[in-house]
Backbone as JSON Lines, residues from 0, in Angstrom:
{"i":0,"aa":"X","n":[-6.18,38.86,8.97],"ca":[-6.85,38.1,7.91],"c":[-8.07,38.9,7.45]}
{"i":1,"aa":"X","n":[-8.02,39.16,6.29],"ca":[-9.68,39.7,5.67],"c":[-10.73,39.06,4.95]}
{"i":2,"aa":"X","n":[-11.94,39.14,5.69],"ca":[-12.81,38.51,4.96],"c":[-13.18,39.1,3.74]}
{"i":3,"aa":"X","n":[-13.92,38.14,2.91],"ca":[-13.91,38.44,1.64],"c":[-14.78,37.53,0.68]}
{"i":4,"aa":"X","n":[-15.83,37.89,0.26],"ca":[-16.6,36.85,-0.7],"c":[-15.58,36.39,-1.28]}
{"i":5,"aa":"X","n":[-15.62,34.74,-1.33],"ca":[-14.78,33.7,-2.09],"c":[-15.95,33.3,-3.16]}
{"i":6,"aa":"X","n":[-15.04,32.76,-4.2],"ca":[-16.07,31.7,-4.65],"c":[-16.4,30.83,-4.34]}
{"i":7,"aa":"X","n":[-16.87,30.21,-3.41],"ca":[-17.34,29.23,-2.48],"c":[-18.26,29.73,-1.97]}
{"i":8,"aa":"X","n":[-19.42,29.79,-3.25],"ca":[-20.98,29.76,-3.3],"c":[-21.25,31.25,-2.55]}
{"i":9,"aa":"X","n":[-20.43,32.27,-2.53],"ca":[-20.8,33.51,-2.22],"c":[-20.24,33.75,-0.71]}
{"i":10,"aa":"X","n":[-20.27,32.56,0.25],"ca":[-20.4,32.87,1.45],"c":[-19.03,33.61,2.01]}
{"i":11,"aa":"X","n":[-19.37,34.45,3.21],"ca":[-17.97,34.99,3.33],"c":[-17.11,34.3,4.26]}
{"i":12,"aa":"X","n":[-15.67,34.32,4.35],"ca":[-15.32,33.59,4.87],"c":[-14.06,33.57,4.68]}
{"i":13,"aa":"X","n":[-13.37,32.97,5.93],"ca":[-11.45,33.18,5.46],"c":[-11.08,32.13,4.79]}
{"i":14,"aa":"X","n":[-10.55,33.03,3.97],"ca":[-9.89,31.84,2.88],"c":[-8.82,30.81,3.23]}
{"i":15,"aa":"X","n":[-8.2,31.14,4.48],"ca":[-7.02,29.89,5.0],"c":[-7.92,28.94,5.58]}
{"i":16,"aa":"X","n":[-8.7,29.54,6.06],"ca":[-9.79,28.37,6.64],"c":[-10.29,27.36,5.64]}
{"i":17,"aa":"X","n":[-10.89,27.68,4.56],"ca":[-11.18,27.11,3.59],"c":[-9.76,25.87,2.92]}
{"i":18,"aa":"X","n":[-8.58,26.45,3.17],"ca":[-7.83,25.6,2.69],"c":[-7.46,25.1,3.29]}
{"i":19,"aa":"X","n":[-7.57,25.18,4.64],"ca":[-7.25,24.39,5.5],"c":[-8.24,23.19,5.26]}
{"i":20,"aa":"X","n":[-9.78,23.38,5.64],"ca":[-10.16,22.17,5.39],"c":[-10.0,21.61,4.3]}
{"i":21,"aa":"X","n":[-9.93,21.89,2.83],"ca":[-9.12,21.14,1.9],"c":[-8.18,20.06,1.94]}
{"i":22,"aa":"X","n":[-6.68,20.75,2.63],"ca":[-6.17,20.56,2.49],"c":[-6.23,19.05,3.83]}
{"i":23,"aa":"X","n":[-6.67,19.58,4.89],"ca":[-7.4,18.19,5.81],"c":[-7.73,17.02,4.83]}
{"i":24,"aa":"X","n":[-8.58,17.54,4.02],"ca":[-9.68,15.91,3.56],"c":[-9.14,15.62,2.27]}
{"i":25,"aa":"X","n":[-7.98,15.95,1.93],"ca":[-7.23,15.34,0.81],"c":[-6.05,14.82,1.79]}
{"i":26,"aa":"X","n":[-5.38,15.26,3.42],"ca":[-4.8,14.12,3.91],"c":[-5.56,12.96,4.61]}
{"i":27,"aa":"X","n":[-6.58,13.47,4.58],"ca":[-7.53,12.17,5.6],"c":[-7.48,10.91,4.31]}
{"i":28,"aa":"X","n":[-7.78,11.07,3.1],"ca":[-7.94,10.5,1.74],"c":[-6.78,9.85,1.52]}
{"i":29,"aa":"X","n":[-5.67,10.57,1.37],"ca":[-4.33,10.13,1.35],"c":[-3.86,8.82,1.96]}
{"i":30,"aa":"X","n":[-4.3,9.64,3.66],"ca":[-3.74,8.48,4.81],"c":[-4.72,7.25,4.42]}
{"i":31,"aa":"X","n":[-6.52,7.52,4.01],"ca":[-6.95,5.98,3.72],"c":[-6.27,5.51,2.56]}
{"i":32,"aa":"X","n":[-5.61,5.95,1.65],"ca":[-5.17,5.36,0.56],"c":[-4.05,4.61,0.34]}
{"i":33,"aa":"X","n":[-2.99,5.17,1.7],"ca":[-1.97,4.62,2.14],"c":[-2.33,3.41,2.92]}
{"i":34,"aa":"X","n":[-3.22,3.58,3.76],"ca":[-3.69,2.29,4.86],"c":[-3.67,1.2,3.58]}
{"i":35,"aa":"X","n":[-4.8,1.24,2.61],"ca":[-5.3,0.33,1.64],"c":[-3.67,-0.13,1.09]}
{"i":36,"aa":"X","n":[-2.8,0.95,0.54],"ca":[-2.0,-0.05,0.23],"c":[-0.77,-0.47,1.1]}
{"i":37,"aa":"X","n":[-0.97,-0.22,2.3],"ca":[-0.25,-1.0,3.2],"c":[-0.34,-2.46,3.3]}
{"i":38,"aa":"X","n":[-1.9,-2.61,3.31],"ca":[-2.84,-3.67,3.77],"c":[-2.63,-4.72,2.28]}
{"i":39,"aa":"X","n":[-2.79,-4.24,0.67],"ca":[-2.35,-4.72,-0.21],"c":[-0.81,-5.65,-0.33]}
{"i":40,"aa":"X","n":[-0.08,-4.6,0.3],"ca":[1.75,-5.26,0.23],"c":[1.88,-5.97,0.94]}
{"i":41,"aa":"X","n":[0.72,-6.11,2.18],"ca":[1.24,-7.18,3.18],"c":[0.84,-8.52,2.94]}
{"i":42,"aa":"X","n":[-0.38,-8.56,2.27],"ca":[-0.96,-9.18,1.47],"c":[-0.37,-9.85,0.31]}
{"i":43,"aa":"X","n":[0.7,-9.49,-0.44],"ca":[1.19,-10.17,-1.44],"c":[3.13,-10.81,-0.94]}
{"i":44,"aa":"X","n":[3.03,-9.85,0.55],"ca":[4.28,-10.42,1.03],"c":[3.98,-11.82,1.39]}
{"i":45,"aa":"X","n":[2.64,-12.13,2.77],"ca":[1.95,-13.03,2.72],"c":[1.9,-14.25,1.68]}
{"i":46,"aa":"X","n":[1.24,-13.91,0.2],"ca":[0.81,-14.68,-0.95],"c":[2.41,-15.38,-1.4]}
{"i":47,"aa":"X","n":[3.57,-14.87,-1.56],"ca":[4.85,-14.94,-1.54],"c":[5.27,-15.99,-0.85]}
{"i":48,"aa":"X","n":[5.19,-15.38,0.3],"ca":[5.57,-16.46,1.2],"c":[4.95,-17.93,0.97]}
{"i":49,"aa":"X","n":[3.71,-18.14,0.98],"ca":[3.13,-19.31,0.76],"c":[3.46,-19.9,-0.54]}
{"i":50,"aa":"X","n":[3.25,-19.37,-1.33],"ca":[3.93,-20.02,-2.97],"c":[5.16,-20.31,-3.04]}
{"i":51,"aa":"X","n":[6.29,-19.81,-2.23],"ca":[7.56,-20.15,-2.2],"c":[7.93,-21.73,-1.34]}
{"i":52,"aa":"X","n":[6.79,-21.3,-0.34],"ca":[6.76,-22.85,0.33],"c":[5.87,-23.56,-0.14]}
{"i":53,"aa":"X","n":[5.12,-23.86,-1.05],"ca":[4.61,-24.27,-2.19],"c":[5.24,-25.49,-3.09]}
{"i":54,"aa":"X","n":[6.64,-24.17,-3.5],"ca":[7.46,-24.68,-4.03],"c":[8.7,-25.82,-3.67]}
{"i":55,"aa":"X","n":[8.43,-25.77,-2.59],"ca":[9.56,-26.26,-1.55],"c":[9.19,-27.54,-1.49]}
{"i":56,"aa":"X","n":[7.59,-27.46,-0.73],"ca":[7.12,-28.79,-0.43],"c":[6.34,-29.53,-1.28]}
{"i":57,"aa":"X","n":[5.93,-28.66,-2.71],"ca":[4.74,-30.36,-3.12],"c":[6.02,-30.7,-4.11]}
{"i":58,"aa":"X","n":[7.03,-30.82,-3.65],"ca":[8.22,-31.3,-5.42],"c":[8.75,-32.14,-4.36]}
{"i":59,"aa":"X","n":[9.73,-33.33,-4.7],"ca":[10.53,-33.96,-3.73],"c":[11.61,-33.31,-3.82]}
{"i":60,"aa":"X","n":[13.23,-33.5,-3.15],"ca":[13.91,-33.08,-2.92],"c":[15.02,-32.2,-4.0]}
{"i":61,"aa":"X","n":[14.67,-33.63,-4.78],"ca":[16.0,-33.97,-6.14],"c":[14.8,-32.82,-7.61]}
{"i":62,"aa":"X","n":[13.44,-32.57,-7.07],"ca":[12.94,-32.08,-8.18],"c":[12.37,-30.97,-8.29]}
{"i":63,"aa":"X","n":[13.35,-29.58,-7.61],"ca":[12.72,-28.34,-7.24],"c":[12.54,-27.34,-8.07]}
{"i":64,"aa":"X","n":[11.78,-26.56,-8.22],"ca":[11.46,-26.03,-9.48],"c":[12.43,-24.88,-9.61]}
{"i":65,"aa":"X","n":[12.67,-24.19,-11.02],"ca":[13.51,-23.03,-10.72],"c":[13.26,-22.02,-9.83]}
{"i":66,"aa":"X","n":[11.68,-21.97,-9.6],"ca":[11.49,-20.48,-9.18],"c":[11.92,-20.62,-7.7]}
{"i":67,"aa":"X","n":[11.91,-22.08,-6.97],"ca":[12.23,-22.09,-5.5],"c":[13.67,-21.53,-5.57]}
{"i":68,"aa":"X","n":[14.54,-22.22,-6.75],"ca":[16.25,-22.0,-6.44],"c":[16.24,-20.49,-6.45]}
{"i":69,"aa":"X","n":[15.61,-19.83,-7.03],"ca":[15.89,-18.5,-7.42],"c":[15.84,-17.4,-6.26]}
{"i":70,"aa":"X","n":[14.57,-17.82,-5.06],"ca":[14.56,-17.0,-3.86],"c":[15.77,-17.45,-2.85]}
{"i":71,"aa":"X","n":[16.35,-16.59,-2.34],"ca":[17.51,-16.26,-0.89],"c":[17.03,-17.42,-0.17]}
{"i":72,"aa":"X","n":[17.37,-18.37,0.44],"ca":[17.34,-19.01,1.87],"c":[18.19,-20.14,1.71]}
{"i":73,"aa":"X","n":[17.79,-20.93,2.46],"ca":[18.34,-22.65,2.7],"c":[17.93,-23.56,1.69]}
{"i":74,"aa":"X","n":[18.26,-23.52,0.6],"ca":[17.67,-24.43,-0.72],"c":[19.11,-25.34,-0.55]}
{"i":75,"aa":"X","n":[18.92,-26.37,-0.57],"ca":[19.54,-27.69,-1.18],"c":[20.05,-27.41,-2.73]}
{"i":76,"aa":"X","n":[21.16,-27.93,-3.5],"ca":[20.7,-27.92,-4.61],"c":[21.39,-28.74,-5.55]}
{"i":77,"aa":"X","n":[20.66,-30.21,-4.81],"ca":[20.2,-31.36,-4.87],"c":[20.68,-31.66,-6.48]}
């Protein structure tokens, strides 16, 4: 490997090194960005779930709204 003034403010220095840490703190960034939208999807799987049973329970039997018939499960259809 040869050192070599980079442009990175003059100093000398190996350039894989340099991209290495780059290339580190754009996956450290990544992986938080992935966490966040992990944490988002689980979150609206969550929100889903509750509105579907929502739907289920504030209607009586005979008066379920379309959007309940429309999700997969055990719907009546009354």
């Amino acid at each position: 490997m040869v050192r070599k003034t980079s442009s990175y403010g003059g100093i000398k220095t190996d350039d894989l090194d340099i991209e290495t840490y780059l290339a580190a703190g754009v996956m450290a960034a990544h992986g938080f960005w992935m966490e966040r939208y992990a944490e988002r999807q689980q979150w609206l799987r969550h929100w889903q779930r509750v509105q579907v049973s929502h739907c289920l329970t504030d209607f009586p039997p005979g008066d379920r709204t379309r959007l309940a018939a429309v999700h997969a499960g055990d719907f009546s259809t009354d």
